[in-house]
Structures are given as structure tokens and as C-alpha cells.
DSSP file (Angstrom, degrees, kcal/mol; ACC not computed):
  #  RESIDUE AA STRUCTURE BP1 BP2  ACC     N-H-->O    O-->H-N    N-H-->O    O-->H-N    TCO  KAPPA ALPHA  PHI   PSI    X-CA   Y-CA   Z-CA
    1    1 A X              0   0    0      0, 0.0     2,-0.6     0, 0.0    26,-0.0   0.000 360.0 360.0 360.0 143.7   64.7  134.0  311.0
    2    2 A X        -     0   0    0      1,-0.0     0, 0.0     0, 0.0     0, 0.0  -0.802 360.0-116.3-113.1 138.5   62.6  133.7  313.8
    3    3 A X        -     0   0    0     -2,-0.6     2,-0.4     1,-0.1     6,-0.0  -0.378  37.3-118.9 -60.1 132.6   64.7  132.1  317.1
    4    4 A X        -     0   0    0      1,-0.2     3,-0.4     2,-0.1    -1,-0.1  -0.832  21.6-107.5-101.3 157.7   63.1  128.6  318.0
    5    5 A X  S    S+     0   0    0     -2,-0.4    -1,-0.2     1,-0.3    -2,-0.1   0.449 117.8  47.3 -45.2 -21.4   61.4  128.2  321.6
    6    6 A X  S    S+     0   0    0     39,-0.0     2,-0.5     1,-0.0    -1,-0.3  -0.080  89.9  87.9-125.5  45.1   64.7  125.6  322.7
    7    7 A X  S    S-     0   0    0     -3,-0.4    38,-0.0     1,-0.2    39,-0.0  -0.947  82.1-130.6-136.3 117.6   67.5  127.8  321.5
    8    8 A X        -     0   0    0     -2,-0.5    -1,-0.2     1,-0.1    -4,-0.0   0.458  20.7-114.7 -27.5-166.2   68.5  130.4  324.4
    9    9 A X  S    S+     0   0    0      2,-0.1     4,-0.2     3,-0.0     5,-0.1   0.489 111.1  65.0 -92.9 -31.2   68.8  134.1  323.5
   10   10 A X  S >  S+     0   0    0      1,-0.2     3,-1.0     2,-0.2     4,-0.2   0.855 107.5  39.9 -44.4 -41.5   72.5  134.1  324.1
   11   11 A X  T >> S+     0   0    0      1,-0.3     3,-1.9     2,-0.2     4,-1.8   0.899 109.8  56.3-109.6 -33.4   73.1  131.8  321.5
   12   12 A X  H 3> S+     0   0    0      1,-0.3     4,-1.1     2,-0.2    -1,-0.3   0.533 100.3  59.0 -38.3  -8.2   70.7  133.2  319.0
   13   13 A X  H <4 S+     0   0    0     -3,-1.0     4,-0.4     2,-0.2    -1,-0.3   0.439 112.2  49.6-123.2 -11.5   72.4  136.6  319.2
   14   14 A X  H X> S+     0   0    0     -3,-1.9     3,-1.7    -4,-0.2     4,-1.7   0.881 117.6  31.3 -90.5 -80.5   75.5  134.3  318.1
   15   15 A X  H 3X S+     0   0    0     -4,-1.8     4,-2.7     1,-0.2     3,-0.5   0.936 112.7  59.2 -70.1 -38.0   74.3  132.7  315.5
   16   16 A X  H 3X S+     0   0    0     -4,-1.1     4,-2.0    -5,-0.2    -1,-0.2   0.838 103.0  58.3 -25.5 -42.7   71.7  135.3  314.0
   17   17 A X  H <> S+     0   0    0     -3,-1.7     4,-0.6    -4,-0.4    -1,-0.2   0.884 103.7  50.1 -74.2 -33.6   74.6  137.7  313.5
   18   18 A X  H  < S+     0   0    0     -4,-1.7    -1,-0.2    -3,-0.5    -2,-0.2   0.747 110.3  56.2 -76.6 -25.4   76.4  135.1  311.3
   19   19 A X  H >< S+     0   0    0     -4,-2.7     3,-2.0     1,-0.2     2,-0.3   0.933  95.2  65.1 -72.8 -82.7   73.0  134.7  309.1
   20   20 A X  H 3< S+     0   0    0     -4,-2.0     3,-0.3     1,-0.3    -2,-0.2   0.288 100.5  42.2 -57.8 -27.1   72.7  137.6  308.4
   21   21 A X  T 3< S+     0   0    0     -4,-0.6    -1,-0.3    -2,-0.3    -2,-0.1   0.121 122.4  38.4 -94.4  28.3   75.4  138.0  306.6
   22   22 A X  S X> S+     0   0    0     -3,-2.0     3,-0.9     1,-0.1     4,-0.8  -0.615  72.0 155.8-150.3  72.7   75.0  134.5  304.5
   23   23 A X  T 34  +     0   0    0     -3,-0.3     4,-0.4     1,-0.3    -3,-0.1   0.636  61.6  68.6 -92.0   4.0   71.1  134.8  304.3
   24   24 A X  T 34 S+     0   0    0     -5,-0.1    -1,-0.3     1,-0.1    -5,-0.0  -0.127 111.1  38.4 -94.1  27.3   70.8  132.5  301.1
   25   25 A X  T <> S+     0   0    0     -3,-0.9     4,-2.3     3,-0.0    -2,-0.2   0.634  94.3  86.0-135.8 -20.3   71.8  130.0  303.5
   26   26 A X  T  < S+     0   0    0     -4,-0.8    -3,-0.1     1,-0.3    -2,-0.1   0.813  89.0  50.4 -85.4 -46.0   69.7  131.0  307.0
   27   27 A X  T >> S+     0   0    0     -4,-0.4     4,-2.2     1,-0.2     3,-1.2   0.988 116.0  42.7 -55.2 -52.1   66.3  129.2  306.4
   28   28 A X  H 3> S+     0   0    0      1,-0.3     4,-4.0     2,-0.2     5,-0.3   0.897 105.0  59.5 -63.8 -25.0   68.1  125.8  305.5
   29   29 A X  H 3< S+     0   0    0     -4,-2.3    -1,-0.3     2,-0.2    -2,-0.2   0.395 113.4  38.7 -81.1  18.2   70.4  126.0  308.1
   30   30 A X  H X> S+     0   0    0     -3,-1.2     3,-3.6     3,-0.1     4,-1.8   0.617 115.4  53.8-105.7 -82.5   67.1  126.1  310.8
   31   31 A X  H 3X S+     0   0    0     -4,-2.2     4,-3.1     1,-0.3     3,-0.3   0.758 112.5  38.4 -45.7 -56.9   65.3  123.8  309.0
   32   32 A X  H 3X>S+     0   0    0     -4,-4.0     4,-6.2     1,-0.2     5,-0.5   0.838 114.6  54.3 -53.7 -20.7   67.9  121.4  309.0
   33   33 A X  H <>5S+     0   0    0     -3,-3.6     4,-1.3    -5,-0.3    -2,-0.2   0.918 114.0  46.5 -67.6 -47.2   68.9  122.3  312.7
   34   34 A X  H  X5S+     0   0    0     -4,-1.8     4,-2.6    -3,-0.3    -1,-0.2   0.990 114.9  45.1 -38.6 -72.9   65.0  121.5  313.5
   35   35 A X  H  <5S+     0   0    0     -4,-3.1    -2,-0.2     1,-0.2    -3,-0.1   0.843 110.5  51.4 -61.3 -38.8   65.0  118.4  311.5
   36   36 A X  H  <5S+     0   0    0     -4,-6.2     3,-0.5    -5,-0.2    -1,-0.2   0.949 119.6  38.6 -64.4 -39.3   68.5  116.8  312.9
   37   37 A X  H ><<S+     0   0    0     -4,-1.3     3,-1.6    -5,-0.5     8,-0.3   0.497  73.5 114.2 -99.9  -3.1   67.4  117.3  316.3
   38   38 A X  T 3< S+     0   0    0     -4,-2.6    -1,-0.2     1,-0.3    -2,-0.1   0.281  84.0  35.6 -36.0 -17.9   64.1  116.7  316.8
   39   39 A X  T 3  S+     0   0    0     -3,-0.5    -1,-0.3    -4,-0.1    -2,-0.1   0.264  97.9 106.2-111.1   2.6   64.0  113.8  319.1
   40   40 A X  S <  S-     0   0    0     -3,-1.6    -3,-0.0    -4,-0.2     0, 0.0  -0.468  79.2 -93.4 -75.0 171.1   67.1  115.0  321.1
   41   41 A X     >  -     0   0    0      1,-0.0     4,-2.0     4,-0.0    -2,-0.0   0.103  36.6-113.2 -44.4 167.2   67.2  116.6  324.7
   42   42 A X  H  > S+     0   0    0      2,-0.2     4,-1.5     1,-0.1     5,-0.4   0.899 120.7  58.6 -77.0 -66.6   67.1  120.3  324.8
   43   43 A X  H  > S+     0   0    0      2,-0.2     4,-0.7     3,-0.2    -1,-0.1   0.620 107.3  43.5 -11.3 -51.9   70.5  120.1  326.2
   44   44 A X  H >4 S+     0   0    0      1,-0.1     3,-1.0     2,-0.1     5,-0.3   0.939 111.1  61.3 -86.1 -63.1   72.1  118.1  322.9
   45   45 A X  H >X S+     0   0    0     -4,-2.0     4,-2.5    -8,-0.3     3,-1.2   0.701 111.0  31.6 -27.3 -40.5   70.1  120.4  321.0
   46   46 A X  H 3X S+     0   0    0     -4,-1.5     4,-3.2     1,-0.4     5,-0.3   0.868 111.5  61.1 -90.1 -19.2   72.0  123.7  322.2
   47   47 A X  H << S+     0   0    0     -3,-1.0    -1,-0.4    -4,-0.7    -2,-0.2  -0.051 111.5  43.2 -87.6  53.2   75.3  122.2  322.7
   48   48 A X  H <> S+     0   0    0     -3,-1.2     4,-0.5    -2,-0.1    -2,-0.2   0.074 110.5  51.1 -97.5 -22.9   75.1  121.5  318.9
   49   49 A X  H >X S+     0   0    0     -4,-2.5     4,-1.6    -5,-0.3     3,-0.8   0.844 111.8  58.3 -79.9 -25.0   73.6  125.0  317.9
   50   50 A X  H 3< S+     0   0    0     -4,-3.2    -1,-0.1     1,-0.3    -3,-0.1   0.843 106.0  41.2 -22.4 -61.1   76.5  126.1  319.9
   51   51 A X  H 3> S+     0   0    0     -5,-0.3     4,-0.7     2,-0.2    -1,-0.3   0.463 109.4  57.6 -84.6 -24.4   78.9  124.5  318.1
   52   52 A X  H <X S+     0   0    0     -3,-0.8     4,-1.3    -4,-0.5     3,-0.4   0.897 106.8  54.0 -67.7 -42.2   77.4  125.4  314.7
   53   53 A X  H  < S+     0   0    0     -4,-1.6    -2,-0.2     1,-0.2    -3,-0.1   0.293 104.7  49.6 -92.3  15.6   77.8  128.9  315.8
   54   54 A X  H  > S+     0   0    0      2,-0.1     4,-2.8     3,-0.1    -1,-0.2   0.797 112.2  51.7 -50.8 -45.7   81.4  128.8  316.6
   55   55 A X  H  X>S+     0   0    0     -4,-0.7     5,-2.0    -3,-0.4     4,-0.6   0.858 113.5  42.0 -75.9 -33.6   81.8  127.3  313.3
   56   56 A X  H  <5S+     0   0    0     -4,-1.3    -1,-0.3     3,-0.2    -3,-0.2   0.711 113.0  53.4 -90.9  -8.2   79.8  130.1  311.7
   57   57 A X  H  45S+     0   0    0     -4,-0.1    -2,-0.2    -5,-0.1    -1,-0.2   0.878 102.6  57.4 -54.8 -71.5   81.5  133.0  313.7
   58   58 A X  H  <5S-     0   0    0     -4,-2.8    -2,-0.2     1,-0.1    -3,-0.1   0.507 131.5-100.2 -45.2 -13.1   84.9  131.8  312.8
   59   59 A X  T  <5S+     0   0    0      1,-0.6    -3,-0.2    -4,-0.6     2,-0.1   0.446  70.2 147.1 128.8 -44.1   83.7  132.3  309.5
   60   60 A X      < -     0   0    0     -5,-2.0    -1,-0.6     1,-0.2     2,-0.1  -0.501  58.9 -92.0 -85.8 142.4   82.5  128.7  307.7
   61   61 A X     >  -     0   0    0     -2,-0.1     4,-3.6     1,-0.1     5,-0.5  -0.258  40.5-104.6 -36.6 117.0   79.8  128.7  305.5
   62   62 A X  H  > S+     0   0    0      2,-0.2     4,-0.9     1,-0.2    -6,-0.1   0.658 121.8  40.4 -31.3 -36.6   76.5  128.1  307.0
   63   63 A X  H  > S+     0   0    0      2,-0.2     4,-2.7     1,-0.1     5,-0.4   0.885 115.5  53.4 -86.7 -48.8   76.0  124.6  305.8
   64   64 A X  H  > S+     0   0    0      1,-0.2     4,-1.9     2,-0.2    -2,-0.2   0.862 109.4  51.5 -48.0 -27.8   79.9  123.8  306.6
   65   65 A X  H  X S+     0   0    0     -4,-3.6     4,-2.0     1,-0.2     5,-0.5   0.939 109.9  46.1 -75.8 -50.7   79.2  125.2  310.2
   66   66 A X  H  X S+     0   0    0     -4,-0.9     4,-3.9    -5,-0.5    -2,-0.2   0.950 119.2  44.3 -61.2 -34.3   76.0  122.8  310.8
   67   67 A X  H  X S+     0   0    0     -4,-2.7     4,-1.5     1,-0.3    -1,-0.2   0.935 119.0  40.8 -77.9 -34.2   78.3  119.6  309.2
   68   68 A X  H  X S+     0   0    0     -4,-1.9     4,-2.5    -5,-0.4    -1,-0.3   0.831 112.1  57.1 -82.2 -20.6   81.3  120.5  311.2
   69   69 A X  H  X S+     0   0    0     -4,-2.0     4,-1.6     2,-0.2     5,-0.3   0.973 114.5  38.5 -34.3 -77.6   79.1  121.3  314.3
   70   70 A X  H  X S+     0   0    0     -4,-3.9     4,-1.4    -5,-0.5    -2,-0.2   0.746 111.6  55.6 -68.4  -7.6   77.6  117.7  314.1
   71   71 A X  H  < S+     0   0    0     -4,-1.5     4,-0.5     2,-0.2    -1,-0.2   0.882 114.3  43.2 -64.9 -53.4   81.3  116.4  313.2
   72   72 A X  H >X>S+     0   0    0     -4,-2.5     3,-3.3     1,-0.2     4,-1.4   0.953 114.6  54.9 -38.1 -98.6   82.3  118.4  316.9
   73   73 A X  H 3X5S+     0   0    0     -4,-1.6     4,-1.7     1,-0.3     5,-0.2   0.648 112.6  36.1  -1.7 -70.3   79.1  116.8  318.4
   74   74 A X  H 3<5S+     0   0    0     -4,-1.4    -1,-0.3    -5,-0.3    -2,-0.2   0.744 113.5  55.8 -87.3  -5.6   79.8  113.2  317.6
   75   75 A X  H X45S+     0   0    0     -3,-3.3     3,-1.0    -4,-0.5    -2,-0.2   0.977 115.3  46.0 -63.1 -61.2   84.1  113.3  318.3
   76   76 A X  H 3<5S+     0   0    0     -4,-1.4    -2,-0.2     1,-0.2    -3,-0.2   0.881 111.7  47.2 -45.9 -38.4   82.9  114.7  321.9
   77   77 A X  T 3<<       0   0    0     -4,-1.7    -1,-0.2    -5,-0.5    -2,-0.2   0.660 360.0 360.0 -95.5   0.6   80.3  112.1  322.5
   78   78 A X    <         0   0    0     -3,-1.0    -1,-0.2    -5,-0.2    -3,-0.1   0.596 360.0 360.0  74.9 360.0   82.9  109.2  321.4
């Protein structure tokens, strides 16, 4: 996976390490990451790849980190 231009390096180094070991999962989980967030701020973007890559640190399944990410994402923002 190649890191996109509005995702830090800090938090790539997060979540990359957690693709790698689920790599039947790593493209969709960009693409979709791309595709939900395309008209947000840079800002909502990362504090939701953040939050995916808690979920995918701890462990959850790539697509379960991105759902429970945006689950995080919309509790916080009420």
C-alpha cells in the first residue's frame, strides 16, 4: 500500500503494520478510506484513520476496524 498525501507518517507506520498482516483486506480498506472521506477536512480525515488504526492494532479485522472507526467518529461528533 502506498501511504496517501493527507495521512501523516506517524499514523501510516500504525496502520501499515496492521496490513500487513491482513493483506487480503489492505487495498479495500484504502479504497474505502479514500472514498468515505473524500469531501472531509484533512483533520476528520486523520482523526478517523486514527481510530481505524486503534481498531486494527487491538487486533479487529480490517474492515471491522474501518466500521467501528466510523462508529468512534460519529459517537464523538454527537
Amino acid at each position: 500500500m502506498l501511504r496517501p498525501d493527507w495521512v501523516p507518517a506517524p499514523a501510516w507506520s500504525r496502520l501499515d503494520a496492521a496490513a500487513r498482516g491482513q493483506p487480503e483486506h489492505a487495498r479495500d480498506l484504502l479504497s474505502d478510506l479514500e472514498a468515505a472521506t473524500a469531501g472531509w477536512s484533512r483533520a476528520d480525515r486523520i482523526r478517523l484513520f486514527a481510530l481505524v488504526a486503534g481498531h486494527a492494532e487491538g487486533g479487529a479485522a480490517l474492515p471491522a476496524a474501518f466500521i467501528l472507526g466510523l462508529s468512534d467518529l460519529m459517537k464523538s461528533d454527537g
